[in-house]
GUBA-819258 format. One record per atom (N, C-alpha, C): x, y, z. Coordinates in steps of 0.02 Angstrom, whole numbers, plus 50000, padded with zeros to 5 digits. Example, Ala and Ser with C-alpha at 12.3 -4.5 7.8 and 13.67 -1.06 7.14 Angstrom:
REM residues 2
506604971650390
506154977550390
506604983550390
506424988850354
506844994750357
506455000250394
REM end
This chain:
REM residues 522
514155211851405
513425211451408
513135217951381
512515217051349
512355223551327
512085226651392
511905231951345
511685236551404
510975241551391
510585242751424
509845246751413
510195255451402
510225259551343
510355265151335
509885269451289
509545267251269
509075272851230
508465270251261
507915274551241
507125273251266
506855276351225
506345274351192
505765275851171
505095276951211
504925281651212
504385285451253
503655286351223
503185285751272
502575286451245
502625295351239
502315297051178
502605304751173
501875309451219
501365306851215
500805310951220
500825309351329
500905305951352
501145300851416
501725306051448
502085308451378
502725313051411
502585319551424
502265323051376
501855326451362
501485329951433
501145324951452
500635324951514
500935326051606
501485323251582
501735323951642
502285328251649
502735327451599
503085336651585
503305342451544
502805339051503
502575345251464
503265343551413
503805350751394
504265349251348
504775346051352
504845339251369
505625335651414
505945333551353
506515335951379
507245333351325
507585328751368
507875322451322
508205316551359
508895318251306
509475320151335
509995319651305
510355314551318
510755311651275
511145305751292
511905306751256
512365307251308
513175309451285
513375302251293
513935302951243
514475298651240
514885296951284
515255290651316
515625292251347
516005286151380
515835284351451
515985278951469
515465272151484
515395268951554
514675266151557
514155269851615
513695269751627
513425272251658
512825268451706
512635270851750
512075267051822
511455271651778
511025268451737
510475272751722
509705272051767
509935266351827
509205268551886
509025273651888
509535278351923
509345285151950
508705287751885
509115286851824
508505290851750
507875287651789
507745280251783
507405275551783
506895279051843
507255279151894
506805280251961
506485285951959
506695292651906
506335298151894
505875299151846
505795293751826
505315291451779
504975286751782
504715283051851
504335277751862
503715277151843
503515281851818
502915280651797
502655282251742
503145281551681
503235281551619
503185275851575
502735273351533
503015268451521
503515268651450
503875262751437
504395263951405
504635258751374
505155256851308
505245251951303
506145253351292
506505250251334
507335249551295
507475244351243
508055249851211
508395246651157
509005243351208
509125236951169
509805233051175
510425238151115
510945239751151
511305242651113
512035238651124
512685240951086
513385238451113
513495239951184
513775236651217
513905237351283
514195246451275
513895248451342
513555254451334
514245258351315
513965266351260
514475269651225
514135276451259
513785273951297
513215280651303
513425280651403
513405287251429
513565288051496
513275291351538
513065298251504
512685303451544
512285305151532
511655305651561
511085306251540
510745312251581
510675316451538
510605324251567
509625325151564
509275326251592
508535326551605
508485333251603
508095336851559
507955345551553
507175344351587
507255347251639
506365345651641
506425353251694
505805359351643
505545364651707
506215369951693
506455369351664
507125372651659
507705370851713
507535366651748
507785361551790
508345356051757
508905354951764
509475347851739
509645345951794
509425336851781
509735331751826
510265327851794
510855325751810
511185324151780
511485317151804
511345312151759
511735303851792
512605302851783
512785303151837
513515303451819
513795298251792
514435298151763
514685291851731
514955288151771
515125277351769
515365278251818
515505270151801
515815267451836
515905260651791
515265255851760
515295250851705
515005248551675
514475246351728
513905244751708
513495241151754
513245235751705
512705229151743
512495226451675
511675230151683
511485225951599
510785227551589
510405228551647
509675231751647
509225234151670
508805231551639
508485228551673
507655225751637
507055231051658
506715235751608
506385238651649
505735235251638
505135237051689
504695233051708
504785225451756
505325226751758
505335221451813
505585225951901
505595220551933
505725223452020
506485225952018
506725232652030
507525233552046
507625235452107
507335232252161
507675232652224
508285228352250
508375225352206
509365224952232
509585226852234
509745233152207
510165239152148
510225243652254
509845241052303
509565244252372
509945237752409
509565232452410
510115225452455
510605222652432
510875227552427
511805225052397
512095223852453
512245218552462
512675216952529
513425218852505
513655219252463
514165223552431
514705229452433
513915232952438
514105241952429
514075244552502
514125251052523
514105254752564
513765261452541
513085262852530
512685267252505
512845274352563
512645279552539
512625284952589
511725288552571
511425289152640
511035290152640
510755296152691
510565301552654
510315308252685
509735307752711
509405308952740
508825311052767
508855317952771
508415324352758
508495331652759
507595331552799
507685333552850
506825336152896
506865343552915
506245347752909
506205353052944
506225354652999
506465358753019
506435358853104
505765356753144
505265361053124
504725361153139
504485352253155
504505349053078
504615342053091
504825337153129
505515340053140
506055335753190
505695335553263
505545343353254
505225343353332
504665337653325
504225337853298
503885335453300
503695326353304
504245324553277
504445318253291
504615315553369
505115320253401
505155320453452
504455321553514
504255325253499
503465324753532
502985319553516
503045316753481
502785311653436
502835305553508
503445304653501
503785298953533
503585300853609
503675310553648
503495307653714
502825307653702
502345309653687
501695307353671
501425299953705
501745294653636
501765286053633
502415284753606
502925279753654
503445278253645
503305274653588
502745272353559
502595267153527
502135267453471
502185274653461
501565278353395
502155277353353
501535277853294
501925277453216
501705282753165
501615287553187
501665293853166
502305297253102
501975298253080
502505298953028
502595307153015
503345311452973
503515317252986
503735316852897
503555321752850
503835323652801
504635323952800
504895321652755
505645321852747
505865320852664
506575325252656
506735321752596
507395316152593
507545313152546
507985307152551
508405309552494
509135307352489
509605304652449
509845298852460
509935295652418
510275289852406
510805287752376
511295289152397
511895289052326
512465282252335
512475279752278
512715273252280
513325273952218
513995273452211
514485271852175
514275279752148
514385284652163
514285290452148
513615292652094
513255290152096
512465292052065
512125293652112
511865299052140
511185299852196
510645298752150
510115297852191
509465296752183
509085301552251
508565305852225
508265310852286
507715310152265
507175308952336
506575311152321
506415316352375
505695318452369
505555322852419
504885320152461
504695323352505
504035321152518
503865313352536
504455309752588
504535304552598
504275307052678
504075298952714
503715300752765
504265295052835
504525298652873
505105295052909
504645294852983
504945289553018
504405289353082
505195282953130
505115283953200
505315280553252
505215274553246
505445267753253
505265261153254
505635257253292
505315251153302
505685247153360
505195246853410
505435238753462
505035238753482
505535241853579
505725234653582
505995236653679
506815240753625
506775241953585
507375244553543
507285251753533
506635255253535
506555261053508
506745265553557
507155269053541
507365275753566
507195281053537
507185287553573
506985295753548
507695298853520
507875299353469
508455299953423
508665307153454
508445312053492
508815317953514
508735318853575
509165321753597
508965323653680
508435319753740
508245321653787
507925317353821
507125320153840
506365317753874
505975318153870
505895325753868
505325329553831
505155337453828
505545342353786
506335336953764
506975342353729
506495342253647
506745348453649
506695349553568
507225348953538
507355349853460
507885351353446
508405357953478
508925355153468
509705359353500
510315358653454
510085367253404
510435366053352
511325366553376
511205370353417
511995372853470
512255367253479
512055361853544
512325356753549
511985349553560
511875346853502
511415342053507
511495335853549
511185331953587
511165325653607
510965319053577
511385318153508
510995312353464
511225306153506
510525301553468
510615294853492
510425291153440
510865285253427
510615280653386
509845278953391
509435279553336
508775274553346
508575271453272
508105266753265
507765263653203
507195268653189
507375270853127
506825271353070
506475266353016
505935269053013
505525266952959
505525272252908
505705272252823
505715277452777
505215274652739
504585277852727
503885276652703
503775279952635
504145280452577
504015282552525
503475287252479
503045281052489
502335284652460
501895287452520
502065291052581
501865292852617
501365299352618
501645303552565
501285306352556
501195307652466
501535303752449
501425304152353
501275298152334
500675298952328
500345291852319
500715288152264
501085281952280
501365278352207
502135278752229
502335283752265
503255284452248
503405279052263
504065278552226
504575274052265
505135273852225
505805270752246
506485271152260
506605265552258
506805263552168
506975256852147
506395252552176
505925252352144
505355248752146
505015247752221
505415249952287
505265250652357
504865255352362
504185253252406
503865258152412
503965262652499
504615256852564
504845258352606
505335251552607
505785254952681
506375252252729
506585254352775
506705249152801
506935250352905
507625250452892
507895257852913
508505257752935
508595258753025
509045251053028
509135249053120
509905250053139
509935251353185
510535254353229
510885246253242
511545247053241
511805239153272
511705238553359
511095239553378
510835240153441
511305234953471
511655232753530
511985229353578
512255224653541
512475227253477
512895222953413
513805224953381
514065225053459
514855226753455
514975224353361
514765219553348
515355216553284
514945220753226
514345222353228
513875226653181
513725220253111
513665216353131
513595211753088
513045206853097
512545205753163
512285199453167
511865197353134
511225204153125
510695202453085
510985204453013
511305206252976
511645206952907
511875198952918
512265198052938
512465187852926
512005184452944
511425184852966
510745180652962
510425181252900
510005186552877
509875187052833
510165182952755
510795186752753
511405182952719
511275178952723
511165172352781
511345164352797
510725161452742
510165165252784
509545161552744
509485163252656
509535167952645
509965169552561
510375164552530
510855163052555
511135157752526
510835150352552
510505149652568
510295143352583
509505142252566
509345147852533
508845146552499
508015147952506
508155150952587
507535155052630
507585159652596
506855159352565
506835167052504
506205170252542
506105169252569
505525172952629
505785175652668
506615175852699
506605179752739
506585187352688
506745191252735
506945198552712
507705200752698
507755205152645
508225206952626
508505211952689
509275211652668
509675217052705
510275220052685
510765224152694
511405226152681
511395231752730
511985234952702
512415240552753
512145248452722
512075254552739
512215261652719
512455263252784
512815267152766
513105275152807
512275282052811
511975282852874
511505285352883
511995294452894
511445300852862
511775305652892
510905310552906
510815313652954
510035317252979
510265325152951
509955330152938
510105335152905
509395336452933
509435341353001
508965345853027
509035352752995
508395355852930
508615362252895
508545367552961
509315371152949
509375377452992
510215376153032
510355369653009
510905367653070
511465368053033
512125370053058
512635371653017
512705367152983
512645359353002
512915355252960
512725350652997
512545343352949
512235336352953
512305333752989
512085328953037
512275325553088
512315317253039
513075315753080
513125307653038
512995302853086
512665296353077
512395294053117
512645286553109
513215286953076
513745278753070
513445276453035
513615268653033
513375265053001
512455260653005
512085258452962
511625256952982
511505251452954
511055247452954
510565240552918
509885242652877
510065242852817
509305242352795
509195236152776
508665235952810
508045229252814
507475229452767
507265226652726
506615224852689
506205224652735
505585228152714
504795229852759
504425223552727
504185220052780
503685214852767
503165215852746
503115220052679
502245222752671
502075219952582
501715224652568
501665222152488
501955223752439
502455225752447
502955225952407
503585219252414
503755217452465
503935211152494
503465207052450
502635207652460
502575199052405
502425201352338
502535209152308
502585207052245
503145205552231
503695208052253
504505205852239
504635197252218
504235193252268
504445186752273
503785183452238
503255187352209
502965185552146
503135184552089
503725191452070
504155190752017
504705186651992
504815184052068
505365181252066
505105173252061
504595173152043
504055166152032
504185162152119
504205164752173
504235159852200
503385160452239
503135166352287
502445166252277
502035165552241
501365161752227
500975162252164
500785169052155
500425172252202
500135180552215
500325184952273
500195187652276
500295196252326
499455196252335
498875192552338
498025193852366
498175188852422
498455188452451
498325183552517
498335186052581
498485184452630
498275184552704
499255185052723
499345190552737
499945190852790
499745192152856
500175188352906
499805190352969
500785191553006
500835196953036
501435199153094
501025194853140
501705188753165
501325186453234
502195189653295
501485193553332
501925197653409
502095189453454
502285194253530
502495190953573
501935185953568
501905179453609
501245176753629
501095170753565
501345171553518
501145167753455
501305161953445
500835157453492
501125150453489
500895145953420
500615147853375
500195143653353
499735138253367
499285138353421
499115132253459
498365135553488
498325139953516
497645141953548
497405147553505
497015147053466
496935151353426
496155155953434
496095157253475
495355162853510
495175170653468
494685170553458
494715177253409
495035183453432
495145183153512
495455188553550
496195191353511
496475187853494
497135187353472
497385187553412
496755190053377
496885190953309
496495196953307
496465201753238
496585208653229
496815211053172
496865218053183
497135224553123
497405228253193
498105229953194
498335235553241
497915241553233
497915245553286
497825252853279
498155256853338
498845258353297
499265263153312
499065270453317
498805270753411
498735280853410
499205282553440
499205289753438
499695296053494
499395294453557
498925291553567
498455291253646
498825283353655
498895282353717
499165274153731
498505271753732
498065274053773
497385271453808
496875270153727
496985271353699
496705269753633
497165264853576
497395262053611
498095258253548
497445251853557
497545249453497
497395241553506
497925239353461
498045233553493
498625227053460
498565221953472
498775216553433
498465210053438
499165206053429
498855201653457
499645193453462
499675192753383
499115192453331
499155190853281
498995196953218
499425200453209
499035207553155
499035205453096
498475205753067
498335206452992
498675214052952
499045211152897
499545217552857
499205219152791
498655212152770
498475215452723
497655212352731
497405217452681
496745213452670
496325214252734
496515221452764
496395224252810
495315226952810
495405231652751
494545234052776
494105228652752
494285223352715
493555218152696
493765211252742
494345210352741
494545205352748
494845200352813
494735205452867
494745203052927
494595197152969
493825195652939
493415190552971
493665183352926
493675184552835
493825177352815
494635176552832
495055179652852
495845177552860
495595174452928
495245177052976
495155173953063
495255168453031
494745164653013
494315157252972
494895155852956
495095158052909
495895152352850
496225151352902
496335156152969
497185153853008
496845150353058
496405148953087
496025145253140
495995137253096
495685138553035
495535132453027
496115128652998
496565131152976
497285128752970
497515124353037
497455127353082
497865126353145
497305122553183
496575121353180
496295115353203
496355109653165
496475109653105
496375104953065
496815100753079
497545104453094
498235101953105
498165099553164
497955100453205
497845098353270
497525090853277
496945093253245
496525085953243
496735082553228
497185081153188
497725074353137
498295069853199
498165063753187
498835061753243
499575063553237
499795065553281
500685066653272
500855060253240
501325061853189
501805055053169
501315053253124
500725053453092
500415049153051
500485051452974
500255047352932
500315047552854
499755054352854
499275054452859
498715061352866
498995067452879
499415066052933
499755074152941
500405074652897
500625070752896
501215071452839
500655075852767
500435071552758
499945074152671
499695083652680
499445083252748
499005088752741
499735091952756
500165094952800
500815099652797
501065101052718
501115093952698
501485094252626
500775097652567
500205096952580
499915101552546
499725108852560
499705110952629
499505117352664
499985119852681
500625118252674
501245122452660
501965120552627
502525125952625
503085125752617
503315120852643
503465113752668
503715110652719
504485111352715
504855111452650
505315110652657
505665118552670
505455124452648
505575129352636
505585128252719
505015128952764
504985129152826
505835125952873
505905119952835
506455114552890
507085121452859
506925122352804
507745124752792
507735131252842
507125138152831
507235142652891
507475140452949
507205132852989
507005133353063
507915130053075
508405126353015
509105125853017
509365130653042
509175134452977
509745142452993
509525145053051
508975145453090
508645149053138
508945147153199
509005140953211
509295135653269
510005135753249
510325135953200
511285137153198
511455146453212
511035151153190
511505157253236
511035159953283
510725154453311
510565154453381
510085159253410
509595160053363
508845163653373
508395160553442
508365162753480
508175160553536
507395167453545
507475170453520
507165173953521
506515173953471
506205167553466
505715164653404
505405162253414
505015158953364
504185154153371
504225149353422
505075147453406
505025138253431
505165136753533
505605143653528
505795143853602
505315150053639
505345155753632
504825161453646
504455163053609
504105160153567
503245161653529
503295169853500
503945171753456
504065178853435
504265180553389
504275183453366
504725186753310
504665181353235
504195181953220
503965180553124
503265183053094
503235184153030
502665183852993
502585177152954
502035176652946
501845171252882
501135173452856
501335169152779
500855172552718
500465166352705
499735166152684
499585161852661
499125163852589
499465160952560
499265164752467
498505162852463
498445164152395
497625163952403
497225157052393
497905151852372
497635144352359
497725143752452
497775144352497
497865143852578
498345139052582
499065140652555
499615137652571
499995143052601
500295139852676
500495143452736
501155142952705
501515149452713
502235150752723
502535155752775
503225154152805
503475155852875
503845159852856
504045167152879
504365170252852
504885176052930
505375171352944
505925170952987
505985181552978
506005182653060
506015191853043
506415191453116
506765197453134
507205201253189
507735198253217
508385197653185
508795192453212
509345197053233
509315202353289
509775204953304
510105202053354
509655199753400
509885194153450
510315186653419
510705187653407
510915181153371
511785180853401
511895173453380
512735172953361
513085174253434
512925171053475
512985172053539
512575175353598
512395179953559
512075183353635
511235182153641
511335178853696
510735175153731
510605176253773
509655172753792
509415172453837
509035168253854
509015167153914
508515160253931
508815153853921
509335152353898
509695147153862
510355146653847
510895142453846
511425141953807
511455140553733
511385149453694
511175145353626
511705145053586
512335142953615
512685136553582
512605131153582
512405128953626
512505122353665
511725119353660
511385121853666
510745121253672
510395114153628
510095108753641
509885104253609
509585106453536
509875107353476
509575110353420
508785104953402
508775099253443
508175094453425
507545095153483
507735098753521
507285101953580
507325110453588
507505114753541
507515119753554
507105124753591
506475122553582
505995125053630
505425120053648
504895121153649
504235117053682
504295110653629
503835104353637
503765100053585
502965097353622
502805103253647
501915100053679
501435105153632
500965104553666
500525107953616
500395116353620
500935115753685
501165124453695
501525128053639
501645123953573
502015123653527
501985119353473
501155118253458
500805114153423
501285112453343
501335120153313
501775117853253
502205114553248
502525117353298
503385111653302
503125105553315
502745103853367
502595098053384
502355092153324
501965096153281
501675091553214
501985092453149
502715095453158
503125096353095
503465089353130
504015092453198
504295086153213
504335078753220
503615078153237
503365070653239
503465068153172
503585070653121
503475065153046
504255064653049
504405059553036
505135056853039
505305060052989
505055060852938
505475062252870
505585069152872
505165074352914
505425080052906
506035080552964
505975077553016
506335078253094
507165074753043
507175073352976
507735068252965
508155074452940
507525077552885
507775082552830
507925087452878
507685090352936
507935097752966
508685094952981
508585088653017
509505085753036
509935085152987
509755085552942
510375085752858
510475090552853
510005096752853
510115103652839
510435106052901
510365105352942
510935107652987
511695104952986
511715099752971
512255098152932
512515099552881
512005100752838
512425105152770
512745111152766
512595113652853
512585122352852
513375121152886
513425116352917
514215116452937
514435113852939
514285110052870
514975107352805
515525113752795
516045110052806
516665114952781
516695115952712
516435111552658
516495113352618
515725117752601
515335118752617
514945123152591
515225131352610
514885135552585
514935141952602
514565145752642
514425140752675
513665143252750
513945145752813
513935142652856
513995142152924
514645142652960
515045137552921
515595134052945
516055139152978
516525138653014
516785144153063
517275149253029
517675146552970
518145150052938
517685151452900
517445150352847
517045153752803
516445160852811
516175157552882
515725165052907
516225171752940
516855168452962
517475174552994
517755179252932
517775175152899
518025178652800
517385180952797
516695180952779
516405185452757
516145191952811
516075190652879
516025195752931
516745200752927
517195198852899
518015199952886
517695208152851
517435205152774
517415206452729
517025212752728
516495212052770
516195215752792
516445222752827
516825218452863
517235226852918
517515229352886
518075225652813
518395229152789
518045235752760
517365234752745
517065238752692
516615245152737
516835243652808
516085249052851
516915250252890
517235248452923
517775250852976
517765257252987
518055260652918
518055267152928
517645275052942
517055269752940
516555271952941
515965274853011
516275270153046
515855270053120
516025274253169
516355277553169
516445282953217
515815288453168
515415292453233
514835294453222
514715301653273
514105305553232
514035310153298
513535308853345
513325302753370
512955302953420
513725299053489
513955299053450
514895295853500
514445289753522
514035286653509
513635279053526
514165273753476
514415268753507
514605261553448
514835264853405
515665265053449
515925270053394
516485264253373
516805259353405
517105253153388
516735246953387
517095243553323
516885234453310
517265232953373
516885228853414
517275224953457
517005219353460
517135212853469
517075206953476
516685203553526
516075204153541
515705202353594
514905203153601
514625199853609
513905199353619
513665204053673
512975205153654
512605209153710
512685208253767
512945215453810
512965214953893
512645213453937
511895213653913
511265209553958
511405202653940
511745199353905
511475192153892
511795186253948
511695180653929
511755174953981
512465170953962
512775174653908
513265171053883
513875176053860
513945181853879
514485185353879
515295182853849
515295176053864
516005173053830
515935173053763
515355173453746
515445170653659
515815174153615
516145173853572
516575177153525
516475172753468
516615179653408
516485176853334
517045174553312
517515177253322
518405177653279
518725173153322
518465173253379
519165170253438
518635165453467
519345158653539
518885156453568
518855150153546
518685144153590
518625138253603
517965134553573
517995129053578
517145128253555
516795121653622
517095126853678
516875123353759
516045126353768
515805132153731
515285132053750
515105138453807
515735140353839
515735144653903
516085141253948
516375133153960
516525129254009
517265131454016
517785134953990
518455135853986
518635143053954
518145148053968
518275154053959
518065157053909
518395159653851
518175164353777
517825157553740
517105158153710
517065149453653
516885155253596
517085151753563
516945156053472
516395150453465
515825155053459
515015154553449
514975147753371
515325149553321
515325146753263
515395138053280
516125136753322
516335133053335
516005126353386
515885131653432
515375128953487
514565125453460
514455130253418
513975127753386
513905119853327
514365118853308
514625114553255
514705108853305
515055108853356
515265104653410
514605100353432
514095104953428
513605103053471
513035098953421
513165098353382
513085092253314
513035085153340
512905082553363
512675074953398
512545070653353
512205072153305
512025066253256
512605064253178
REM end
């Protein structure tokens, strides 16, 4: 395949932004030319198609300053002007990723947090990124605490500052905010990403094989994910603190819908995203419950809402109320089961996109969602007001439960079917969709597909360890072994991924995969 190796530059454009820059280009082997790419995002440019690449290192003179792209196996083409955030959700690779904060900073994060366990305060930091031996660094990236009953204070305990002597790290989730303080940055077309701890996730795999699930099956709304190796670099400390392995997660913001603009499956990125919190039944819809967050350091001043608006925030508050109210009366007013509500679903949304999420959602055992606890999703509605569902936080999965046996669990009653749960209630009633979600759950654990099925998801979770194993021992000594078992708070402690019966819990160890497949009725 060819490959993108020369560029032509706007000269006066180059000019402006650094004055005398030399682009050398050596001979050699093939080369990863993002890193060039990402230091030049805001250049415009056009590549030549050349022989599959003869060209390798690409040396940047800028300031009396050299950056240099190392050589490194072939890669294919680069389209530039288009989105390269895969080159980031490689479920693949094993990236290593620096974080470098000032002391001053660090502290300050930490105060941050006893402040409001629940502020989003953000702290200057710089990043590396290095993937198949190419880093990528920026500076002036803005890192902050995240999570919700998940968020922890990453050092020591309430009032500690940093302790460069002997530190007390703890695993926690970040948010890495890019253009935080440089208006525009970003890192392979990302303008941020949540890197999450395998919180009460012995196998370190659950929400990485969710994600995954809906990927291959065609949920292009959920969010992207893969693996890095996280390391914190407090300046002043002999040396880096490594923080194991981590999850980066795709941020549900606007970069999320221009991505899936490009990818033609949204019409636009001008529409109405709304985060719906705990409480989000779709069904009573009161202006109380809808909103713009406002995240302070003061608790007594937070406002938050069941339903947050993400975009389209300072004008646009009052007409999104209208579009999601009148969506959800309209739907209401229509009889369950009738030709009318069939028409209006199939014009005011995704329907099918919807049955295929709510498959995968109900096979690795999300109990923690719209249909059973009113939680954990966003949905977008573009600017023609076609609703789409967009499946978010699946760490709870694949056994470990609550409230429920979610192996076993009726996948055709999974949660409410009254009007405590209006959507489900008026998706389910049309036979033809209640037929299509029952095929798609069947398709997911067909042995011959590459979904669900019990050997096929053990080979790629396999595949997985092979590539992080060595990796997880850490300095916070937190989840320092893969071990085989679901969360210790949960209601189902027997479940196992690798091992195990498919009784459900009735005869000791049940392998979750199995149990699940079993419980197939139709």
């Amino acid at each position: 395949m060819k490959r993108c190796i020369m560029f032509i530059f706007y000269t006066s454009l180059l000019c402006t932004l650094f004055g005398q820059t030399k682009i050398h280009v050596h001979r050699s082997d093939a080369v990863d030319i993002r890193l060039f790419t990402s230091l030049l995002d805001s250049i415009n440019f056009q590549a030549l198609q050349e022989k599959p690449s003869e060209y390798s290192t690409l040396t940047l003179h800028k300031n009396n300053q050299t950056t240099q792209v190392v050589p490194l196996q072939a890669v294919d083409s680069i389209e530039f002007g288009v989105d390269q955030s895969e080159y980031i959700f490689d479920i693949t690779a094993l990236p290593e990723i620096k974080l470098t904060v000032k002391l001053k900073d660090w502290n300050a994060l930490l105060t941050y947090y006893d402040f409001n366990k629940s502020n989003e305060e953000c702290v200057p930091a710089s990043i590396e990124f290095k993937k198949n031996g190419v880093a990528t660094q920026l500076d002036s990236i803005g890192i902050r605490i995240r999570g919700n009953s998940s968020r922890r204070r990453p050092e020591g305990g309430e009032g500690d500052m940093h302790n460069a002597t002997n530190p007390s790290w703890h695993h926690a989730h970040f948010a890495l905010k890019f253009a935080e303080y440089k208006k525009g940055q970003s890192m392979y077309s990302t303008d941020r990403f949540n890197l999450k701890w395998f919180k009460d996730d012995a196998m370190y795999c659950r929400e990485i094989y969710c994600y995954d699930l809906f990927k291959r099956f065609g949920v292009w709304t959920a969010p992207r994910a893969s693996y890095a190796r996280l390391t914190i670099y407090v300046e002043g400390d002999a040396q880096p603190a490594y923080f194991g392995v981590y999850s980066i997660i795709e941020a549900v913001n606007d970069d999320y819908l221009k991505y899936r603009v490009l990818q033609g499956k949204f019409t636009d990125d001008n529409g109405n995203l709304w985060k719906a919190n705990w409480g989000a039944d779709l069904s009573s819809m009161d202006d109380s419950k809808m909103g713009v967050e406002n995240i302070t350091l003061d608790p007594s001043t937070m406002q938050t809402y069941v339903y947050d608006l993400k975009t389209n925030k300072k004008n646009g508050l009052a007409a999104a109320k209208v579009q999601l109210k009148n969506f959800v009366n309209e739907m209401s007013s229509l009889p369950s089961g009738s030709a009318e509500l069939k028409t209006f679903l199939e014009q005011k949304m995704d329907v099918d996109l919807f049955l295929r999420a709510y498959a995968v959602n109900v096979m690795v055992g999300m109990w923690d969602d719209y249909w059973f606890n009113k939680n954990n999703f966003y949905f977008y509605f573009d600017t023609n007001g076609k609703f789409y569902f967009i499946p978010y936080d699946y760490d709870n999965t694949l056994g470990t439960s609550s409230g429920m046996n979610s192996g076993t669990q009726d996948m055709l009653n999974w949660g409410a079917l009254d009007d405590s749960r209006l959507f489900m209630k008026k998706i389910m009633s049309i036979t033809a969709f209640k037929n299509q979600y029952k095929a798609y759950i069947k398709e997911l654990a067909d042995a011959n597909n590459d979904y669900f099925y019990t050997d096929k998801s053990i080979a790629r979770i396999q595949s997985w360890h092979t590539m992080i194993d060595n990796y997880i021992v850490n300095d916070t000594e937190e989840d320092m072994q893969i071990e085989d078992k679901p969360a210790s708070w949960g209601n189902a402690g027997f479940y196992r991924l690798f091992t195990g019966d498919d009784k459900g819990g009735n005869a000791g160890d049940a392998n979750f995969f199995k149990t699940k497949i079993k419980s197939i009725t139709w």
